[in-house]
C-alpha positions as CSV (number, residue, x, y, z in Angstrom):
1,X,115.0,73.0,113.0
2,X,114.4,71.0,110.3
3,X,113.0,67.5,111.9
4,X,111.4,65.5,109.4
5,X,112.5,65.0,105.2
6,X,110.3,62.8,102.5
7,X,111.2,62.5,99.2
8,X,109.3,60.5,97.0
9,X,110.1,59.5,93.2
10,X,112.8,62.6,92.9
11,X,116.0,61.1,90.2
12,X,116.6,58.0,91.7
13,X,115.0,58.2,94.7
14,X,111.8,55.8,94.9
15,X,110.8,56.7,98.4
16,X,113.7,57.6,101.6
17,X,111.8,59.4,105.0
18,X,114.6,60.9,107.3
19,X,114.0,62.1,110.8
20,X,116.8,64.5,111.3
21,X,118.1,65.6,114.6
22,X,119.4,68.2,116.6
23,X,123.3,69.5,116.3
24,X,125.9,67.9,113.2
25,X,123.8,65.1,111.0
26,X,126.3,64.0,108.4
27,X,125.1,62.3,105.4
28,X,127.7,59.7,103.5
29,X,127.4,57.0,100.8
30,X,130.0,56.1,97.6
31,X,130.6,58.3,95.2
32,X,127.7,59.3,93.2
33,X,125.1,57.4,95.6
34,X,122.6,60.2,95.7
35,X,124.2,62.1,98.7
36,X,123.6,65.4,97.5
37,X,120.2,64.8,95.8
38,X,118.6,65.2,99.4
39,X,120.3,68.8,99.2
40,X,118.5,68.8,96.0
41,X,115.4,68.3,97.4
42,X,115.4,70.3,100.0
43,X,116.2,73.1,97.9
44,X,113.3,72.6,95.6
45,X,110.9,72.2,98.5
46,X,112.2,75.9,100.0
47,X,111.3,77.2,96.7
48,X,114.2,76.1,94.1
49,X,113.8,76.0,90.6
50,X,111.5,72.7,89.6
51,X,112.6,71.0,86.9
52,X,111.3,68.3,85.2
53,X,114.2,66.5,84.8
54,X,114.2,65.3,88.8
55,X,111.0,63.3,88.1
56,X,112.1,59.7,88.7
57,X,111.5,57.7,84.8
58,X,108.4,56.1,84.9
59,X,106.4,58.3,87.4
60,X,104.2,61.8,87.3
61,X,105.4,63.6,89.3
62,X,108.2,64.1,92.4
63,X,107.3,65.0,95.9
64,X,109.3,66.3,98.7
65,X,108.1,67.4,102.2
66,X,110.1,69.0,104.8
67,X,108.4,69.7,108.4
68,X,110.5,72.2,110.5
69,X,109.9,72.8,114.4
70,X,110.0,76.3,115.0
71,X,110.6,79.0,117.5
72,X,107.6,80.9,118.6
73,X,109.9,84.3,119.4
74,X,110.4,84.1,115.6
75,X,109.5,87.6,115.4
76,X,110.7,87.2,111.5
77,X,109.3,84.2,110.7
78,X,106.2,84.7,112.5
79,X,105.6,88.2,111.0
80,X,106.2,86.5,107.0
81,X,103.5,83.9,107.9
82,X,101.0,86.7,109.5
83,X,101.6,88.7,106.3
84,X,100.1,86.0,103.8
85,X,97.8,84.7,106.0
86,X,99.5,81.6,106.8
87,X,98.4,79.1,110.1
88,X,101.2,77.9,112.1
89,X,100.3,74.5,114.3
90,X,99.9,75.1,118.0
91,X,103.1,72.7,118.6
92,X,104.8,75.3,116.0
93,X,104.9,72.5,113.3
94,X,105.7,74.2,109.9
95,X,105.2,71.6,106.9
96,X,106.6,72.8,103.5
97,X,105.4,70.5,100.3
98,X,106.6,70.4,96.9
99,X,104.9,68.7,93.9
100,X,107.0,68.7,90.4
101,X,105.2,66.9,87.5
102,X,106.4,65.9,83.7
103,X,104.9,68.9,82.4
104,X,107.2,71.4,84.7
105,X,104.6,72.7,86.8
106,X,104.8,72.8,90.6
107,X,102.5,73.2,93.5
108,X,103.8,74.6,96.9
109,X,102.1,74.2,100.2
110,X,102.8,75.6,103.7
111,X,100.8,73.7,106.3
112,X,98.3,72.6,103.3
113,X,97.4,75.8,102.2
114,X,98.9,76.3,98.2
115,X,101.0,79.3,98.1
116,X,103.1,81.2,95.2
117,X,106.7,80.0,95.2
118,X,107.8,83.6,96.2
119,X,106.1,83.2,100.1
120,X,107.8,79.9,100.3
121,X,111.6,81.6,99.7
122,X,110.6,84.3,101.3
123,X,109.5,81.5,104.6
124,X,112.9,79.5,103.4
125,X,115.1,81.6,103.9
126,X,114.5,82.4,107.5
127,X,114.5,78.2,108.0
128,X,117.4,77.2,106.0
129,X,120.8,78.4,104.5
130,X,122.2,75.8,102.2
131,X,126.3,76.0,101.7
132,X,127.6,74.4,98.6
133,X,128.5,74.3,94.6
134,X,125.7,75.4,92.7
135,X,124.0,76.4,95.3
136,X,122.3,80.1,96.7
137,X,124.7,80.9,99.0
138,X,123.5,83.7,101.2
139,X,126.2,85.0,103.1
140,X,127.8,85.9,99.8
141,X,125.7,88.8,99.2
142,X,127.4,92.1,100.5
143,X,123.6,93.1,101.8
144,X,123.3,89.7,104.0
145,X,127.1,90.0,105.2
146,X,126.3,94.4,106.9
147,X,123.1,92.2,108.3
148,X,125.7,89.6,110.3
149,X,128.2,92.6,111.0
150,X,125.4,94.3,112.4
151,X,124.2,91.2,114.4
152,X,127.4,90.2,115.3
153,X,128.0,93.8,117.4
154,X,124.1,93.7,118.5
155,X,123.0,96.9,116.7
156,X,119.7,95.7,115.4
157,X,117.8,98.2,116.9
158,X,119.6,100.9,115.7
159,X,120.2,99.2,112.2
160,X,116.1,99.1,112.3
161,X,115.9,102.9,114.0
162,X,118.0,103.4,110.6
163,X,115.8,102.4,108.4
164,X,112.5,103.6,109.6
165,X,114.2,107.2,109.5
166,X,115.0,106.3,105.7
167,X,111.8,105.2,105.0
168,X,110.4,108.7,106.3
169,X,112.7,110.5,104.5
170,X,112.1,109.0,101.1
171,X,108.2,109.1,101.8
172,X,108.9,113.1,102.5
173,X,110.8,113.3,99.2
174,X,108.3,111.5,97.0
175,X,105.7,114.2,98.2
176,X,107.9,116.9,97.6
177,X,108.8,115.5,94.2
178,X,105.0,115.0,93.2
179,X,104.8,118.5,94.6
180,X,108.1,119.9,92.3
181,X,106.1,117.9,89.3
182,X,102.5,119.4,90.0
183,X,104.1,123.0,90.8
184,X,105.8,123.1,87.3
185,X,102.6,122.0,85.4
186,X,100.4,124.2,87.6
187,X,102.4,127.3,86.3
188,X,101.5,126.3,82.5
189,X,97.8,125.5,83.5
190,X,97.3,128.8,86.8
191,X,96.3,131.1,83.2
192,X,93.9,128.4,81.9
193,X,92.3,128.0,85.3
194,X,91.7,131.6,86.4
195,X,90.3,132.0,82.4
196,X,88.2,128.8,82.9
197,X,87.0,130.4,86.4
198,X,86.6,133.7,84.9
199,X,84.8,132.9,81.9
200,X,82.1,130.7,84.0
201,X,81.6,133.6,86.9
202,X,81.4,136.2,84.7
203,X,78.5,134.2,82.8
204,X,76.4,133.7,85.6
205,X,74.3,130.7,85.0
206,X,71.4,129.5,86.2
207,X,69.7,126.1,85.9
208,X,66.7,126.2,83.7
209,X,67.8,130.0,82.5
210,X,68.8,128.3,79.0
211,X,64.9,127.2,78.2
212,X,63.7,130.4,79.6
213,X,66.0,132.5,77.3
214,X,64.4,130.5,74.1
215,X,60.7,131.2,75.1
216,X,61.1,134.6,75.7
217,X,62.7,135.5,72.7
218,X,60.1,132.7,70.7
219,X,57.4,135.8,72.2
220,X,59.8,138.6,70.8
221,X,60.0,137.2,67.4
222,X,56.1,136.6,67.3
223,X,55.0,139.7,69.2
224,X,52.9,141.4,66.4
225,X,51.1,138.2,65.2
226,X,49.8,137.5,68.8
227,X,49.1,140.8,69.3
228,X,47.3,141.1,66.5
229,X,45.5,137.5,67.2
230,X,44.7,138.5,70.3
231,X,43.1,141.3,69.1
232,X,40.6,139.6,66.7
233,X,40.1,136.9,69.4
234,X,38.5,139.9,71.7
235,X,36.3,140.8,69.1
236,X,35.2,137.3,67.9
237,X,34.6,137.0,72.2
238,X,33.5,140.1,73.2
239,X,33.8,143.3,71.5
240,X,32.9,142.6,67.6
241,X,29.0,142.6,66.1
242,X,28.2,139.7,66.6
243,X,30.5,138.2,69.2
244,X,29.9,135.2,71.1
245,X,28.9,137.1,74.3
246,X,26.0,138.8,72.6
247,X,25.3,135.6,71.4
248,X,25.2,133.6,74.9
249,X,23.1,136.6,76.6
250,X,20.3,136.0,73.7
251,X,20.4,132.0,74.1
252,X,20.0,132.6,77.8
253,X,17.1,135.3,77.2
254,X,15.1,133.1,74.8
255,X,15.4,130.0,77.1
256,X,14.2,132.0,80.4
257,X,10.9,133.4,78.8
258,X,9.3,130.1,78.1
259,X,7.7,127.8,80.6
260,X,10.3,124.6,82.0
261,X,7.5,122.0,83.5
262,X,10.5,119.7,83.4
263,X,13.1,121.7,85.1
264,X,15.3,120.8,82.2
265,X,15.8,124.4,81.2
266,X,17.3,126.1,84.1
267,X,19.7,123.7,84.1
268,X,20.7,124.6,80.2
269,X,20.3,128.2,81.8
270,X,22.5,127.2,84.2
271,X,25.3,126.1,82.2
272,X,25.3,129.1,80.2
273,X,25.6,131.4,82.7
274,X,28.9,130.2,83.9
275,X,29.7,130.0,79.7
276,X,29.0,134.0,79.5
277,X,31.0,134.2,82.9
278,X,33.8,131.9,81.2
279,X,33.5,133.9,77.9
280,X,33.7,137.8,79.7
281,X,37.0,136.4,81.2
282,X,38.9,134.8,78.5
283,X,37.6,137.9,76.4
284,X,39.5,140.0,79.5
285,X,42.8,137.8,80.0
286,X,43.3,137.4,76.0
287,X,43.1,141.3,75.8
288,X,45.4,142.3,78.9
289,X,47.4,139.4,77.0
290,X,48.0,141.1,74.3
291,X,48.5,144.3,75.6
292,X,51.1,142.7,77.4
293,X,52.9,141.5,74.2
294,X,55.5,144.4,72.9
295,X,57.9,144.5,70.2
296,X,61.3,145.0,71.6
297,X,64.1,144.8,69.4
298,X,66.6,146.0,71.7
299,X,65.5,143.3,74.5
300,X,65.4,140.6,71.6
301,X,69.1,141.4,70.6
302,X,70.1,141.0,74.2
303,X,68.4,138.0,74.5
304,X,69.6,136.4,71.4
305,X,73.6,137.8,73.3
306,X,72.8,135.9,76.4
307,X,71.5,132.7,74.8
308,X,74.8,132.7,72.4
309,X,76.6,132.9,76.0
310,X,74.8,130.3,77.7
311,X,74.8,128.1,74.5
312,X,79.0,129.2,74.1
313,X,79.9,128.7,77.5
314,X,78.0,124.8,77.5
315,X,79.8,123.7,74.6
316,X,83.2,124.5,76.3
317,X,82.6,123.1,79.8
318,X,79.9,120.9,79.6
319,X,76.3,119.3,77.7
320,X,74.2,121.5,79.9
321,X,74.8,124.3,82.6
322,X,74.2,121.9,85.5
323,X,77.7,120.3,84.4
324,X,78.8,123.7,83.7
325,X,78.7,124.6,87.1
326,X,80.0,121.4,88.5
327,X,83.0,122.1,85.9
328,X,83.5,125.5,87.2
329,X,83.4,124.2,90.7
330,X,86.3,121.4,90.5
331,X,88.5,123.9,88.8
332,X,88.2,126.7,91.3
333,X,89.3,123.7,93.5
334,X,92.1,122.8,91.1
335,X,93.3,126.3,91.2
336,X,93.3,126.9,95.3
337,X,95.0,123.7,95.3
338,X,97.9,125.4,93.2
339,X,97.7,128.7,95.4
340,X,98.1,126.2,98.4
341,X,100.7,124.4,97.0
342,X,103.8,126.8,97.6
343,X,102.5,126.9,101.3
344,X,102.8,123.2,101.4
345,X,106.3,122.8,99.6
346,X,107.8,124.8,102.3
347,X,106.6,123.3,105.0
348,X,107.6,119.7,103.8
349,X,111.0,121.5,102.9
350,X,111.1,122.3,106.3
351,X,110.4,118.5,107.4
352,X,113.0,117.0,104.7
353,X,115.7,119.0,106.7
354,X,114.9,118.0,110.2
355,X,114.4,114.5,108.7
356,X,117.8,114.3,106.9
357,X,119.4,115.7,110.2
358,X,117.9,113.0,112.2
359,X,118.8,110.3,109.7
360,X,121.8,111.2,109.3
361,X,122.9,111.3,113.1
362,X,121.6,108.2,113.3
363,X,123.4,106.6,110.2
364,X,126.2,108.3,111.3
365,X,126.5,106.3,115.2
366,X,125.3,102.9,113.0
367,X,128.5,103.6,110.8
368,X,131.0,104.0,114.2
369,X,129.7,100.8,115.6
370,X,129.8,99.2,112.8
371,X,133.9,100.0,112.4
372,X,134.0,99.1,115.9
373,X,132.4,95.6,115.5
374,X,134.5,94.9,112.7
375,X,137.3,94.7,114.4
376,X,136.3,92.0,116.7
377,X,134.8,90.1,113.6
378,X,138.2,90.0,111.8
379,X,139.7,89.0,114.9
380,X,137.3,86.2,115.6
381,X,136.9,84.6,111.9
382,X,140.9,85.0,111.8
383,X,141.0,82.9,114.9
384,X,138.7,80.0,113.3
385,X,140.3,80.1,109.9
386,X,143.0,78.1,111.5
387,X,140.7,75.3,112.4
388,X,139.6,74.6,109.3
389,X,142.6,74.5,107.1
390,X,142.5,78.3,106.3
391,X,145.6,79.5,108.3
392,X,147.1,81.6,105.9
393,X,144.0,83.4,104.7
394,X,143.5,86.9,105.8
395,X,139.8,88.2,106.7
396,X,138.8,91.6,106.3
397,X,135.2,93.4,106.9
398,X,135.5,96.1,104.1
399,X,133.2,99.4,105.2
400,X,133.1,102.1,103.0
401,X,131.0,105.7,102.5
402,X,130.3,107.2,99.7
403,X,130.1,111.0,99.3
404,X,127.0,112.1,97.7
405,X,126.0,115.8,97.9
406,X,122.3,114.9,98.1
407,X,123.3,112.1,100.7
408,X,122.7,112.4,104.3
409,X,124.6,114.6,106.6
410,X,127.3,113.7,108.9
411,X,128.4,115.0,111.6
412,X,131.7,115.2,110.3
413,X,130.7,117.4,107.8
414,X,130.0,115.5,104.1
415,X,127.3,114.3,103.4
416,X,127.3,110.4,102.2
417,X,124.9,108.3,100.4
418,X,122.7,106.3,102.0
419,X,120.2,103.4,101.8
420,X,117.8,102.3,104.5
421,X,121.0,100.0,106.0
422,X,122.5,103.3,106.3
423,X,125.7,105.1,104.8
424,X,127.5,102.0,104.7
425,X,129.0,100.0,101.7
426,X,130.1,96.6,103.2
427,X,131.6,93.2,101.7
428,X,133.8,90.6,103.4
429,X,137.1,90.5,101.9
430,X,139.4,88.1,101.7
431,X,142.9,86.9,100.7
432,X,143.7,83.5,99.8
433,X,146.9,83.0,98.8
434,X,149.9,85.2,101.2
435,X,151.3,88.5,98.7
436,X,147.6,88.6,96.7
437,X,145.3,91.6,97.8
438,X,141.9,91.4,99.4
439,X,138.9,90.4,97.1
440,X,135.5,90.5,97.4
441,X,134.1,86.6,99.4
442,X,132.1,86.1,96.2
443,X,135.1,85.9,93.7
444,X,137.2,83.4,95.9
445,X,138.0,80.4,93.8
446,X,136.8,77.3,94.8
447,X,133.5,76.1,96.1
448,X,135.3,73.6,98.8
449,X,137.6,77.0,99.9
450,X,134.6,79.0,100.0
451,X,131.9,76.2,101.7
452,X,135.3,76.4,104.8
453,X,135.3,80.4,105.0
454,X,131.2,80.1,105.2
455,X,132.2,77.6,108.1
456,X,134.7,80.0,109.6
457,X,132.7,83.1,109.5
458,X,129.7,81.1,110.5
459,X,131.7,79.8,113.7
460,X,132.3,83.5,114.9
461,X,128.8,84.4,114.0
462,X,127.7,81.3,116.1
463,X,125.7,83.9,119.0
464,X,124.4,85.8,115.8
465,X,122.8,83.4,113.1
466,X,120.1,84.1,112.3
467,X,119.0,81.1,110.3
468,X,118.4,77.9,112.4
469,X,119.2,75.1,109.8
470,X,122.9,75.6,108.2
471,X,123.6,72.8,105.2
472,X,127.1,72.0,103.8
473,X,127.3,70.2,100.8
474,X,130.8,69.2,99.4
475,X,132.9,71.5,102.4
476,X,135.7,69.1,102.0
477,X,136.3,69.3,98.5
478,X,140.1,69.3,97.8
479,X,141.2,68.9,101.9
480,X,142.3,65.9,103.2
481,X,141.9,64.0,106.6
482,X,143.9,66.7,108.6
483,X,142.1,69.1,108.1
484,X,139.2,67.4,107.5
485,X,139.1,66.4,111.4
486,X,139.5,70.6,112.8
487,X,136.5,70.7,110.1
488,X,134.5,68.0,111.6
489,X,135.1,69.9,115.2
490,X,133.9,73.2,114.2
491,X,130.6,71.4,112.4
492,X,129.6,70.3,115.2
493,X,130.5,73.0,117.6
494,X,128.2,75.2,115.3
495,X,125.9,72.5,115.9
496,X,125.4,73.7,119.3
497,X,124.0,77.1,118.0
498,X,122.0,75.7,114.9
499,X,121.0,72.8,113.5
500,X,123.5,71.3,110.7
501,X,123.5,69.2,108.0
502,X,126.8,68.4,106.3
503,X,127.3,66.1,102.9
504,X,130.8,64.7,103.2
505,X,133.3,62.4,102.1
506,X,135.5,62.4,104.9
507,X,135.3,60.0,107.5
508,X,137.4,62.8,110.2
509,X,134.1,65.0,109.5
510,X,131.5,62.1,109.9
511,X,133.3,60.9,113.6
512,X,131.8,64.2,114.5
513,X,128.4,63.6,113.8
514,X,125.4,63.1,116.6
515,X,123.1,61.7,113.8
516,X,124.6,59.5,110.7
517,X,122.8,58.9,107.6
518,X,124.5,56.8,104.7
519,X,123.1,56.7,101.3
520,X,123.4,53.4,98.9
521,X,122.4,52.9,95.6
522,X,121.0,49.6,93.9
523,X,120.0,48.9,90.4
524,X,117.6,45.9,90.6
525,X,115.3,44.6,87.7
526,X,117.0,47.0,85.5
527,X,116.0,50.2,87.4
528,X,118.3,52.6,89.7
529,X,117.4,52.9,93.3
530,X,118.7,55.0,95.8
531,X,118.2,54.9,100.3
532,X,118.9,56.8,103.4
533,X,119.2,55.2,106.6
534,X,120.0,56.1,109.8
535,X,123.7,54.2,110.5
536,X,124.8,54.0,114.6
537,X,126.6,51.7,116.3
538,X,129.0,49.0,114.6
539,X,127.1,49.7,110.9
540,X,128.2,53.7,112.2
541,X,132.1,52.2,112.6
542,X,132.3,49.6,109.4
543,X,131.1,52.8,107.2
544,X,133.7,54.9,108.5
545,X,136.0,52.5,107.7
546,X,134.8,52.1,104.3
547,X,135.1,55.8,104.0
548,X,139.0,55.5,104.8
549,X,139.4,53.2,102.2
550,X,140.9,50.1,100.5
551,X,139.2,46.9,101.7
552,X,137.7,45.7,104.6
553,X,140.2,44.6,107.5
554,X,140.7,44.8,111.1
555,X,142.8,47.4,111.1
556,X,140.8,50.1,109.2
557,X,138.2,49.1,111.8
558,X,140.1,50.2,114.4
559,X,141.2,53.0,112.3
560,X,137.2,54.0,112.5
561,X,136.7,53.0,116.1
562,X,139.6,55.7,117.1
563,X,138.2,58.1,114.9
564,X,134.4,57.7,117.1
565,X,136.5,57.4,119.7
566,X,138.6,61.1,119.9
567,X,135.5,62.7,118.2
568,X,133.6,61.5,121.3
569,X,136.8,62.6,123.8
570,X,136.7,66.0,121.9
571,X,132.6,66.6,122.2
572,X,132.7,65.9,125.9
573,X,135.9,68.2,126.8
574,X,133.4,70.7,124.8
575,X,131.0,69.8,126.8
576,X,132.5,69.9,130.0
577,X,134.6,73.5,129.0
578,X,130.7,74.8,127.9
């Protein structure tokens, strides 16, 4: 619940710190005192819109904190703050800031760590629901009024078995859609693919083939010239008059017939030897070499074919034939993955169906319960319109289903459309006035009438809420003290489920409160300032009597004292019946 509310320099509020408590706290003050701007604030600190219009004139910026206790079973609550990271205090302390400046911007905090407005309504509306004109008003949205229906009969776990089936189907349907997208393109690209294939089999390349292809044919188209090179390279070596191997022999000869006293000679010998050895081979490769060396026009011509290939098939598929093979590679890939796909379509065909069937049975016992619960729902929210001034209204939980031939299948045959809440269209309904038809909750007229339906279908839904802090602001609009009084006993009764905070007028409603807050306002030196403060005791009594009106006197303090006095007879008859 919410324990703990400071708002600093927000309109006209310099500085107010109010420690709220358990069951029905009641704010009242005069007429435009600043009752409803703590409303105001606590809205903006559970992620409202900040404007910079509730900056009090003369300051920077507003600043409203809110500390909740919360429950550590919060599955909900708990599993928001897990997903974003967010620390919780070991005591279960949850602090929510909000800082509004001139300029419009805002920072949020939870628990001191800054965090984008749409975590702190997503934390806020598991905390609070606010009641009131102008206000988000949750239980007016048809999705959030299946969500009580369904806790109201306990079918959470089934509402949640629902869904998860849902979620399984529509993942199976996305991959059978990508699969229906991907089949219809692979038909328009299976003839490209088995040509690309084709084409780079049938070509047959090797790495490094492409710089062998361009030496050999380099030889072809220069086979006579080395020949012929070669040829009078043998002779200049070896076989012509004089060559230079006739020529070593007669060095060597003239060199050995003389004396060598130094030893300087044989080693010149020495070195020509293994010249004239040097000399016979080269003269040997060189000729074999050229020998070697044919003119093949018919071997060029297919050489130049292949190199036109290689050089053909690179400028298609890739810079060199290293990425030509990669590219040949990925789309042999590309094109099993279309052979395979067919295979794969049928089987998740096969899973769609089983996973309709099981959603649908389950949507379809969801759906009876549902009917079934609504029954007692009308029932109960009929039996607390009374209390509250609403006698004559009639309450309806309107469930519909929708035939949809893609929908999910019933048992009963059609099939219906569905979302993960199910096959279920659902919207409170509701008739005002006796002889006018049922209308949606969201189009009843006016915000008093609707803040006492909220009340009344929030007292059947007592065991159900979900949300631990309720606020009312202006429920007694247009009602008087009659009525007022059943709707001070139902506020607090619900206080005995969740926490409530209720902005009133009426002095019948504020006899039921267990904590009393009064706000005054004061313009001193020229400047507007508005309080909260706790009021018990005879302060409690003299503003009740102030709230009945006209001026002070005995007997309107009396009036008060019996209104304390049967609020307090009816809380422990409560009590005692509890």
């Amino acid at each position: 619940m919410l324990i703990e509310l400071t708002v600093r320099n927000f309109a006209v509020i310099e500085e107010t710190r109010l420690a709220w408590g358990p069951g029905l706290n009641v704010v009242t003050g005069e007429t435009g005192a600043g009752k409803s701007l703590l409303v105001d604030a606590l809205e903006l600190v559970l992620g409202g819109r900040g404007d910079r219009e509730v900056v009090r004139t003369g300051e920077q910026a507003a600043y409203v904190e809110a500390v909740f206790q919360t429950d550590a079973n919060d599955s909900r609550l708990s599993g928001v703050l897990q997903e974003h990271g967010l620390p919780l205090e070991n005591d279960g302390a949850l602090v929510l800031t909000r800082e509004t400046n001139r300029e419009g911007r805002s920072i949020s905090r939870i628990n001191g760590r800054t965090v984008p407005i749409s975590v702190v309504r997503a934390v806020g509306e598991l905390l609070v629901d606010i009641h009131g004109q102008g206000t988000h008003l949750s239980l007016l949205g048809p999705a959030f009024q299946l969500q009580m229906l369904d806790a109201y009969g306990s079918l959470g776990d089934l509402r949640n078995a629902v869904a998860e089936s849902v979620v399984h189907v529509r993942r199976l349907e996305a991959e059978l859609a990508i699969l229906d997208t991907d089949a219809r393109l692979a038909e328009q690209r299976r003839d490209l693919l088995a040509f690309q294939v084709d084409e780079i089999d049938v070509a047959e390349l090797q790495p490094g083939e492409e710089e062998s292809l361009v030496q050999e044919r380099e030889l072809l188209l220069n086979a006579q010239v080395i020949q012929e090179a070669c040829a009078t390279a043998h002779d200049a070596i070896y076989a012509g008059s004089p060559n230079a191997a006739d020529l070593l022999a007669a060095a060597r000869q003239a060199l050995s017939r003389v004396p060598d006293p130094t030893g300087d000679l044989t080693r010149f010998l020495t070195t020509l030897e293994s010249a004239s050895a040097q000399v016979e081979e080269v003269a040997r490769d060189v000729r074999a070499y050229g020998e070697s060396v044919e003119q093949e026009p018919d071997r060029l011509e297919q050489g130049d074919d292949r190199l036109e290939l290689v050089r053909r098939v690179k400028r298609k598929y890739g810079g060199t034939i290293e990425a030509v093979i990669a590219f040949g590679e990925q789309v042999r890939h590309d094109l099993g993955a279309i052979e395979h796909a067919a295979e794969r379509r049928d089987e998740l065909q096969q899973e769609l169906k089983k996973a309709y069937t099981h959603a649908g049975t389950l949507a379809w016992e969801l759906s009876e319960r549902r009917h079934d619960a609504a029954g007692g729902l009308e029932r109960d929210v009929t039996g607390e319109l009374a209390g509250v001034g609403l006698e004559r209204v009639q309450f309806s939980c309107g469930l519909a289903r929708r035939s949809d031939p893609s929908g999910l299948p019933a048992p009963d045959g059609p099939r219906y459309a569905f979302s993960e809440t199910g096959i279920d269209q659902g919207e409170f309904l509701v008739a005002t006035n006796p002889g006018e038809g049922l209308k949606a909750l969201a189009r009843v007229a006016s915000g008093g009438e609707t803040s006492r339906l909220m009340l009344a279908i929030k007292g059947a839904l007592r065991s159900a809420s979900v949300v631990p802090t309720l606020v009312f602001d202006e429920i007694d609009s247009g009602i008087g003290g009659r009525v007022g009084e059943g709707v001070g006993r139902k506020l607090w009764s619900l206080g005995a489920q969740s926490q409530v905070l209720c902005v009133t007028h009426l002095p019948q409603i504020a006899a039921y409160a267990d904590s009393h807050f009064r706000v005054d306002k004061a313009v001193l030196m020229g400047r507007t300032y508005a309080q909260a403060l706790p009021v018990d005791g005879d302060v409690r009594v003299q503003e009740l009597a102030a709230m009945l009106g006209g001026a002070p006197s005995p007997q309107l303090d009396a009036a008060a004292r019996q209104l304390v006095r049967r609020a307090k007879d009816h809380k422990q008859a409560g009590l005692k019946a509890s």
